[in-house]
Structures are given as structure tokens and as C-alpha cells.
N, C-alpha and C positions, 0 to 999 in steps of 0.2 A: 703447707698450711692451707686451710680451705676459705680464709678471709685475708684478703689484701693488709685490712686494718692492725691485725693482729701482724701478719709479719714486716707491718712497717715501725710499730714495734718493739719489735726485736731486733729490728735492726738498730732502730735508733739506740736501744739498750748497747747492743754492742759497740757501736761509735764512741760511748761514752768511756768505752774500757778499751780503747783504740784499736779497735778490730773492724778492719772494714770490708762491708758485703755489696752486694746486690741483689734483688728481688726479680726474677723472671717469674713469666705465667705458663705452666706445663699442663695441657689437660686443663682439667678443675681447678686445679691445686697451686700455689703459689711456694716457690722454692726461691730461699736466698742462698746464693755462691759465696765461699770468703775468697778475696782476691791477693791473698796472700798464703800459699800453702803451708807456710810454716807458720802459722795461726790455726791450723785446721786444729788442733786436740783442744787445746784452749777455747777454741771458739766451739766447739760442741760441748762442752762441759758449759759455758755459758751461756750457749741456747739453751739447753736443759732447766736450768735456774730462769731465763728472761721468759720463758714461758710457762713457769710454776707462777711467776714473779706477775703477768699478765692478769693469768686464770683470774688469783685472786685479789686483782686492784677493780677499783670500781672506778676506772679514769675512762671516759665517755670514748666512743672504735671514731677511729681516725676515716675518713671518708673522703677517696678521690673523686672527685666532681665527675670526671667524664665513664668509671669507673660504674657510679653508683647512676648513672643516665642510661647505660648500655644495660646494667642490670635493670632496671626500671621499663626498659624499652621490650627487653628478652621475656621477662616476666607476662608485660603487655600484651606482645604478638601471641605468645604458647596459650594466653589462655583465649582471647580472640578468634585464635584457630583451633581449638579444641572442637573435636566430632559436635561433641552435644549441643556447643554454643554455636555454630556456623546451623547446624540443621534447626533450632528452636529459635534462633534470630531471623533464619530466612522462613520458618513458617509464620512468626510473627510480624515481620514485614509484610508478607502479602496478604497478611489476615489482615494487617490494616492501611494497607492501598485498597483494597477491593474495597472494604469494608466504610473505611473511615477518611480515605484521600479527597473528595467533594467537602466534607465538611472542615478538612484544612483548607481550600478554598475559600469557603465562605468566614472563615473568619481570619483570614489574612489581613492584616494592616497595612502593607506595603503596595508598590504599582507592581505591575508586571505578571499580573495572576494569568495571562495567557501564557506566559513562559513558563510560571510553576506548574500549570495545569502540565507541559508538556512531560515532565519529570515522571507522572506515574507510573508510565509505561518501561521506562528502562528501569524503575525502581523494582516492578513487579520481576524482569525479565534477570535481576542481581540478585533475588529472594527466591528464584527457582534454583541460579546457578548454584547461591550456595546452601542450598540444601542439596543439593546432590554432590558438591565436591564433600559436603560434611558425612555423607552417606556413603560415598565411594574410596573417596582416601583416605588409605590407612595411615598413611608412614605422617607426619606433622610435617615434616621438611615436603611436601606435593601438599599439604593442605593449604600452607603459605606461601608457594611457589602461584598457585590457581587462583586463589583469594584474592591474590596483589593483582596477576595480571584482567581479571575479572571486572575491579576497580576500576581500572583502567581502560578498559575496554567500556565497561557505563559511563565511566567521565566523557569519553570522545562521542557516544552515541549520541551524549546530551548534547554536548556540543554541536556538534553534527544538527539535531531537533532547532535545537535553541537557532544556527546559520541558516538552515534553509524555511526556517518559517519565517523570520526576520524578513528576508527578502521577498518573499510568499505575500506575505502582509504587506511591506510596502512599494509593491508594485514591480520590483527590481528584475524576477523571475520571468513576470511576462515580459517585460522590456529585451530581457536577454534571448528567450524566445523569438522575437521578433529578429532579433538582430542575428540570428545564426543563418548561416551562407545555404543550409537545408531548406530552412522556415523561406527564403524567400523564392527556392526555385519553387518550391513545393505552392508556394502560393500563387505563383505563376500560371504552373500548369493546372490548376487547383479551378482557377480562373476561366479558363478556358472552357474544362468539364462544366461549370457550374453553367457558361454560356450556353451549353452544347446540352444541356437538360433545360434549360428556359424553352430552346426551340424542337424538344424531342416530347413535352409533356401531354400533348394534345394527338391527334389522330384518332378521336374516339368517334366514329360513324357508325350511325342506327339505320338499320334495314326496312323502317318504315311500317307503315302499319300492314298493307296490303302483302307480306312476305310469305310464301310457302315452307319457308323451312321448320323441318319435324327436327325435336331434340332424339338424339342414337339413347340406345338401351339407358339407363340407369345416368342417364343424363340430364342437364338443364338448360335450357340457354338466360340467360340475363334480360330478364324483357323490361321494358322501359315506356315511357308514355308516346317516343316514336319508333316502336318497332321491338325487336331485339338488336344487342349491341356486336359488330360485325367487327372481325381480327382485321390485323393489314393497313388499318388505316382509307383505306379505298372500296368506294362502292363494287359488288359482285364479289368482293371476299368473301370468306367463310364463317358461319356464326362463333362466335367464342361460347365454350362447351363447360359448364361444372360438372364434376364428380363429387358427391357430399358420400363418406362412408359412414354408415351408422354409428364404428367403433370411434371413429372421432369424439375429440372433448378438450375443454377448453384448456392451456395450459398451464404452468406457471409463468413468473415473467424470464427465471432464469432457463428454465427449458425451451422458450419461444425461443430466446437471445441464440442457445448452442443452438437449434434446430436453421436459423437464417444463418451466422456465421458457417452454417454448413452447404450451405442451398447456392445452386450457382446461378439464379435466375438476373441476378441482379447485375452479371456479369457478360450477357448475351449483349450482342450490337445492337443498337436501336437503327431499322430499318424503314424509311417511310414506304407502303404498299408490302412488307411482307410483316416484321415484326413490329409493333407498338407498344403504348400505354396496355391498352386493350388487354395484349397478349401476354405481356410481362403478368397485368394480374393476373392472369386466368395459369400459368403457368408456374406460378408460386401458389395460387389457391389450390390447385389439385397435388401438387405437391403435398403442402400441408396436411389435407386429407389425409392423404396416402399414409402419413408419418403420424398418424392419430391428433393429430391437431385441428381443431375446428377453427374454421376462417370462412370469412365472408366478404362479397364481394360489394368494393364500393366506386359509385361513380359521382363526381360534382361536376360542375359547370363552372368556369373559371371567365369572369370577365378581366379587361386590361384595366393596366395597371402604369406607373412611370416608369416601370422595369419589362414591364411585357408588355406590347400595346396587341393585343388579340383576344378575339374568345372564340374558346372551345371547353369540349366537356374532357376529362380525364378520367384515369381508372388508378384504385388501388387495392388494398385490400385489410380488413379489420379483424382482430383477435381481441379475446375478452378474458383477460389474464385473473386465475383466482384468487390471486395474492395482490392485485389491483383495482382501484374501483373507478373503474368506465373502461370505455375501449382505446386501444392501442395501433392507431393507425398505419400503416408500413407501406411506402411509395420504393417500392424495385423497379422501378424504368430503369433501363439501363444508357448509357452514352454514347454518341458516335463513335464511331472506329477511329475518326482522327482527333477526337479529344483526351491527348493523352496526358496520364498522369499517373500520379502514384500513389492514389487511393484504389484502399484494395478491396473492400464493400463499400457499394452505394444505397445499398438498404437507409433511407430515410426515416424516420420516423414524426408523426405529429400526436401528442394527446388531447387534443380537442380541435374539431373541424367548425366551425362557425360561423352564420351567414354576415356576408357584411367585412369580414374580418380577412386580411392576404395569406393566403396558403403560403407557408413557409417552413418546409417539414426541416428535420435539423437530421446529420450524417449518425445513424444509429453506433456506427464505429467507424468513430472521427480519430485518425494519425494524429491528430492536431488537435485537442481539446479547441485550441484557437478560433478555428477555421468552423468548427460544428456551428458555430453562431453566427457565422456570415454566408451560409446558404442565401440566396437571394430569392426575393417572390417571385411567385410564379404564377401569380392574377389573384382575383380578388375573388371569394366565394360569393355569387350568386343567387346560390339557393340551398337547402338544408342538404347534405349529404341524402344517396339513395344506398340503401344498406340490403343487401340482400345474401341472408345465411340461406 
């Protein structure tokens, strides 16, 4: 029989005429056994009649609870997971996260809207999955297989959003940072370099006014109000030399980024009397060129400070990013040979140089988000930047 109710029944019908059955589930279909073989003829001639006997009573279908919950539940998933409703539920979900998710937002009544705001995103990324499982799987039994595990997989994601911004927000993250056995050796040696560029920033000596030197073919030298400005650090070195190429031009800011993560200027010893300040700029300015990137060269004056107590002038160098408004200053001095660590560019960057104000450029690609803001000064600006493209 293809309804429980109906063959519960008939069975009861037959109880009554003292024939007794039972109802198993086969397939679809519900079959009653008589447990009595020598009832079998009897008891088929009175199924026969108990279920003419059914058709036409109008006595309300008998309904097992757990029965009609599983049916209710079966019913539920097939149509849930149906092609058309998984594909037009997931186009309609991220029709309206995109669309319309800020304006649940703003009219939220409850606290925590930094944690609902968090939701959009796995919601969007549950509204792509399942238009494509609606789009891909055929068979129903893979549509509810992927659907569920899906679910599951956005429930832990949020999870996931909702734990680590928690602790993001209340400080927790950087604490733990702080406390990992990496974070402290790394700040250690972190320390040291940082010392080791305090006393490598300077070396910038000018040739004087009275100098003989000619710049070579297609060359410049950097001239200054004492002279032009001389490599090495030490008087009788050689002038520091630009190459500007015509095809040069200014860059983007993420093309600058790949073109210095590329560049190993910033990686060179810092040597006092052979290589410097000086030469590091001049050594990533021609670079630059070369690579069609327009850069120029700059030098300040650095008075002391509670952290540096000297003055001299220094060298870096400036790019004017299209997609940025002003210029983007980048300090490659490199570090002593024995200041070791485990930063692996020293490319600096500062976006504004300012008289009055402590130079204090910050690690353009800092290991340690941490540690980028604890660069230390490295004297006090003096006088306006001298900029020369």
C-alpha cells in the first residue's frame, strides 16, 4: 500500500476479525505480513473487503508523528535542492548583498553591526557556490550532498571572521604577536639594524665650489650650493653621476612597489669611504631610469636629535606616482655587514619630508607590520628638501 495510514487500517480492521499482521516498509510501498500462515486465505479475502471497506469511509488517515516529520522533512530538502531553486536563490542572494547588504546595515536595531557587516562576504561567496552546484549537478542525491557540505563550510568561515576580528579589535592579536618567541628574536636583531642605519645615514660630502669635474656623455652630476655632491663618503672620491633617459615616466604606485621589491640596491653593504648614502641614491636613481621609471634625486640636511646627536646631509630618492598625489620618497641606504637580521628589504619609504619635522621613514616592506612604526629618527630636517629630476 503506498500510505502507512491506510495500511494501519487494515490492519486494525483485521485485529478485529482476529487475524493478526504486521506492516513493514519495502521500497515506497508499505506491506502487511499475516503471522499466522494458516490465516493466509482468510486473511486475503478480508484485505480485499477492508480496503473496499476504507476507499469509501470518510474516517479522517491515521498519521505517525515521526513518519509524517520525515515526510515533511524529504519533501523540504528535494525541493530546496532543486536545479532551478539553488541557481535563482543563489542569483538572488548576491543580487541583494551586492545590492542591498549596507542598507541591512543601516537599519539594524540590534549591537554588533561590525560583526553583521562581517557576514557579506561569505554570504556572497555561498550564492556563487550555489548557483553553480544548481548549474552543475545533475543527480539530487550530489545536489544535497554539496548544498549541506557548503553550509557548513560558510558557517565555519564566519566563525572563523567573527574569532579573528574579535581579537583584531580588542587588542588580543597584537598582544600575541608580541609574545611569539619569532617576534622577539626578530626584534632584537631588528634593533641592531635599526642602530646600524642611525650611524650609516650620513656621509654626504660636497666637492666645493672651486671643483674641476666635467659630467661623462649623457650624464649629470648633482650640484648643490657647496659644490657637487661626491660618492664614498670622503673628500677626493668620485662625483655621483645621473643617467635621466628620455623614455622614463612616472609610474604607478603598484608598479614602483614590484620594480624596488625587485631592485637589490638596498641590499649592498654600507661602507664608509667606498659606498654611502650618496651612492645607494644614485645607484637605485639610474637603475630606475633604466627600468623606465622617472626618479629624482634628493638630498636634506639632518640636524640632531635625542636619538641621533649629529648633523649631516643625506641622500635619497623621489617618485611621483600617477595614481598618487605628491611625491613618494624612498631611503635605500643599506646596513653594515654586521648588523644582522632578518629583514629582507630595507627600502624605507616617507610621504612627506618637512622642515622642522624628524625624519623618520617607515620599512616599505616591513616582516612585521609591528616593527614598520618603530623605525627610529634619524635627525631633525633642517631645511626644505633639495629635489632634483
Amino acid at each position: 500500500m503506498k500510505s502507512w495510514s491506510e495500511a494501519a487500517r487494515i490492519k486494525e480492521y483485521l485485529a478485529d476479525e482476529g487475524i493478526n499482521v504486521k506492516i513493514e516498509l519495502e521500497g515506497e510501498e508499505w506491506t502487511l505480513w499475516v503471522l499466522d500462515d494458516d490465516q493466509n486465505e482468510v486473511a486475503e479475502a478480508m484485505f480485499q473487503a477492508a480496503a473496499q471497506r476504507i476507499k469509501k469511509s470518510k474516517w479522517k488517515r491515521i498519521l505517525r508523528p515521526d513518519l509524517a516529520l520525515s515526510s515533511f522533512f524529504k519533501k523540504t530538502k528535494s525541493f530546496f535542492t532543486h536545479r532551478w531553486v539553488l541557481v535563482l536563490g543563489g542569483l538572488g542572494l548576491l543580487f541583494l548583498c551586492i545590492g542591498y547588504y549596507p542598507d541591512l546595515l543601516s537599519f539594524w536595531p540590534w549591537g554588533g553591526k561590525s560583526f553583521v557587516a562581517l557576514v557579506e562576504f561569505p554570504l556572497e561567496g555561498l550564492a556563487i557556490i550555489l548557483i553553480l552546484i544548481g548549474s552543475l549537478a545533475r543527480e539530487e542525491e550530489s545536489r544535497v550532498w554539496w548544498t549541506g557540505k557548503s553550509l557548513i563550510m560558510s558557517a565555519m568561515l564566519t566563525l572563523v571572521l567573527f574569532g579573528y576580528n574579535h581579537l583584531k579589535w580588542d587588542g588580543r592579536l597584537a598582544e600575541w604577536e608580541e609574545r611569539r618567541p619569532d617576534t622577539k628574536i626578530f626584534k632584537e636583531t631588528f634593533a641592531k639594524a635599526v642602530n646600524s642605519i642611525k650611524h650609516t645615514s650620513g656621509g654626504l660630502t660636497h666637492s666645493g665650489t672651486n671643483h674641476s669635474f666635467l659630467p661623462p656623455k649623457d650624464g649629470k652630476h648633482v650640484a648643490t650650493k657647496d659644490g657637487i655632491i661626491i660618492g664614498g663618503g670622503v673628500e677626493g672620491g668620485r662625483p655621483i653621476v645621473l643617467y635621466d633617459k628620455e623614455y622614463a615616466d612616472n609610474p604607478s604606485m603598484d608598479k614602483l612597489k614590484k620594480f624596488l621589491l625587485s631592485d637589490k640596491t638596498d641590499k649592498i653593504e654600507y661602507v664608509m669611504g667606498k659606498f654611502v648614502c650618496a651612492d645607494f641614491a644614485e645607484r637605485l636613481h639610474n637603475q630606475a631610469e633604466e627600468k623606465g621609471i622617472k626618479c629624482a634625486y634628493v638630498t636634506i640636511e639632518l640636524g640632531p636629535t635625542s636619538e641621533r646627536q649629529r648633523q649631516e646631509g643625506h641622500a635619497l630618492v623621489a617618485f611621483n606616482p600617477t595614481d598618487y598625489e605628491g611625491l613618494v620618497f624612498i631611503d635605500c641606504t643599506g646596513v653594515k655587514g654586521d648588523a644582522t637580521s632578518t629583514v629582507k628589504h630595507w627600502d624605507r619609504v616617507s610621504y612627506k619630508i618637512i622642515k622642522g619635522q624628524t625624519y623618520r621613514p617607515k620599512l616599505l616592506f616591513p616582516k612585521n607590520k609591528f616593527f614598520s612604526e618603530n623605525v627610529e629618527g634619524m635627525g631633525k630636517i633642517l631645511e626644505e628638501p633639495i629635489i632634483q629630476w
